[in-house]
C-alpha positions in Angstrom: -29.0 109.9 -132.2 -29.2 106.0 -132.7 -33.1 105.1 -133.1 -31.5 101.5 -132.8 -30.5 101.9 -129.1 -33.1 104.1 -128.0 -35.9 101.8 -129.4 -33.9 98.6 -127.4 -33.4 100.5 -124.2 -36.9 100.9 -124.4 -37.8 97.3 -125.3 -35.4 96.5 -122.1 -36.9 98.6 -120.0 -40.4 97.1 -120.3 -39.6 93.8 -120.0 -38.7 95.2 -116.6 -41.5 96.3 -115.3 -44.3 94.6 -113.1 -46.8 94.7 -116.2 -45.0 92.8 -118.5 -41.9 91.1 -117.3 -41.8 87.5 -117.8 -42.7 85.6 -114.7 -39.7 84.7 -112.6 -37.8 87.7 -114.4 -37.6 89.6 -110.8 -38.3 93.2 -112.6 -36.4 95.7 -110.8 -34.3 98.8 -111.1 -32.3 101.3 -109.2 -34.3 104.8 -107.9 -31.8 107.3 -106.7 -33.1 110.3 -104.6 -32.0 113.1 -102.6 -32.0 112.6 -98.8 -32.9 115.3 -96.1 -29.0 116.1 -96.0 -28.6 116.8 -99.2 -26.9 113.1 -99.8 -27.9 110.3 -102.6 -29.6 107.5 -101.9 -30.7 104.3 -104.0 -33.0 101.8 -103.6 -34.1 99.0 -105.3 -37.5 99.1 -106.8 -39.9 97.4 -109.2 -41.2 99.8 -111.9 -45.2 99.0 -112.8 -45.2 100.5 -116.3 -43.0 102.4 -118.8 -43.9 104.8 -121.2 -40.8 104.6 -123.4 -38.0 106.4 -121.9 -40.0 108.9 -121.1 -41.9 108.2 -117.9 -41.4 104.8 -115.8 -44.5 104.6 -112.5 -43.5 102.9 -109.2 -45.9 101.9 -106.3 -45.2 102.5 -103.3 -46.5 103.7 -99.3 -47.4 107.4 -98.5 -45.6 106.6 -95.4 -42.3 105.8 -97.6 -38.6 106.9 -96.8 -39.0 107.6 -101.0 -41.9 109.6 -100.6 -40.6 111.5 -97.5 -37.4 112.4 -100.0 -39.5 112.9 -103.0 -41.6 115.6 -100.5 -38.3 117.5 -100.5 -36.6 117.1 -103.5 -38.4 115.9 -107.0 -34.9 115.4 -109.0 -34.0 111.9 -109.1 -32.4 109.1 -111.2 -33.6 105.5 -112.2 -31.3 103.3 -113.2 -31.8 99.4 -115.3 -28.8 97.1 -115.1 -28.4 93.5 -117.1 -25.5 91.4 -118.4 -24.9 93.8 -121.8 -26.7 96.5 -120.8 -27.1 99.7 -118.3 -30.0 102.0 -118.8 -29.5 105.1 -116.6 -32.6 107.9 -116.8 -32.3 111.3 -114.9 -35.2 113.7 -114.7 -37.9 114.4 -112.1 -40.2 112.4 -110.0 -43.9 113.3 -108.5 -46.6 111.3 -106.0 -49.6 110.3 -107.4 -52.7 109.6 -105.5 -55.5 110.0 -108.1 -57.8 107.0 -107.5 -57.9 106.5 -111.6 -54.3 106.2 -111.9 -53.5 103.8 -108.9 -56.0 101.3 -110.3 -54.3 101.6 -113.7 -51.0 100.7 -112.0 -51.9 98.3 -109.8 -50.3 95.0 -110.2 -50.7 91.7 -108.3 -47.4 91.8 -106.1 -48.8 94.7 -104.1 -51.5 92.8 -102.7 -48.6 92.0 -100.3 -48.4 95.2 -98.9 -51.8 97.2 -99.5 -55.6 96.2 -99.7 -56.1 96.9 -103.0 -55.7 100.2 -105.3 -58.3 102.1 -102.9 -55.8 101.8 -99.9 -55.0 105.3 -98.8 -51.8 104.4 -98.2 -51.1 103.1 -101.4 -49.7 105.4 -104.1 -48.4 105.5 -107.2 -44.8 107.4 -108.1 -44.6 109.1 -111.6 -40.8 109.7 -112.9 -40.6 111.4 -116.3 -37.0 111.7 -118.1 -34.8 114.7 -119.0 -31.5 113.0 -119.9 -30.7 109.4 -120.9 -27.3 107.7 -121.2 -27.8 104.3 -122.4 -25.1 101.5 -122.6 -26.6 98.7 -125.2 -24.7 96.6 -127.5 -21.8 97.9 -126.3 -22.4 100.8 -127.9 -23.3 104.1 -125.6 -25.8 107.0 -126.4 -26.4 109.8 -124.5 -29.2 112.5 -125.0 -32.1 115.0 -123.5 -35.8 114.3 -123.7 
């Protein structure tokens, strides 16, 4: 294993997320679920915080066409693209609606869509990686977590 890439894959993805992207950085990703059908389905998203490569949290509605997919299938896929690098994560995802964790995640660019961290529509997705394969550098690495 390279620690090299794996320790800037997960430099890159933090400096995409909500918490500590630099302003005007637009911090988003790509969240690939399973639809009803059985069929793919991507959407662009803006991760709130990163734990490593290990677990990335989303915010999102309980009324969600993600959290209606997630209801029915927990596999999914996150994906980080730039100019020299593509970050793809597969592993599983899970709703969140522990008042504790919410607050942690909140961030200000929700405002625009929910009261505040108490809404009860607001929650808080929790993805946590099996398999990596990282393109940084233009080297590639590939692994399990």
């Amino acid at each position: 294993m390279d620690q090299e890439i794996l320790n800037k894959a997960e430099d890159l993805i933090r400096r995409h997320t909500a918490h500590d992207a630099p302003a005007g950085a637009g911090p988003y990703c790509v969240l690939a679920l399973i639809d009803a059908q059985g069929y793919p389905t991507a959407s662009t998203v803006t991760p709130a915080k990163a734990a490593g490569l290990r677990e990335i949290t989303f915010c999102t509605g309980l009324a969600s066409n993600k959290v209606g997919r997630i209801r029915e299938c927990r596999r999914a896929a996150v994906c980080f693209n730039g100019a020299a690098h593509s970050i793809t994560l597969v592993g599983d995802i899970e709703i969140v609606t522990d008042p504790a964790v919410k607050k942690e995640m909140w961030y200000v660019g929700l405002a625009h869509h929910f009261t505040g961290p108490e809404d009860p529509e607001y929650c808080v997705l929790r993805f946590r990686t099996k398999r990596f394969n990282l393109f940084v550098d233009w080297r590639e690495v590939a692994g399990t977590l």
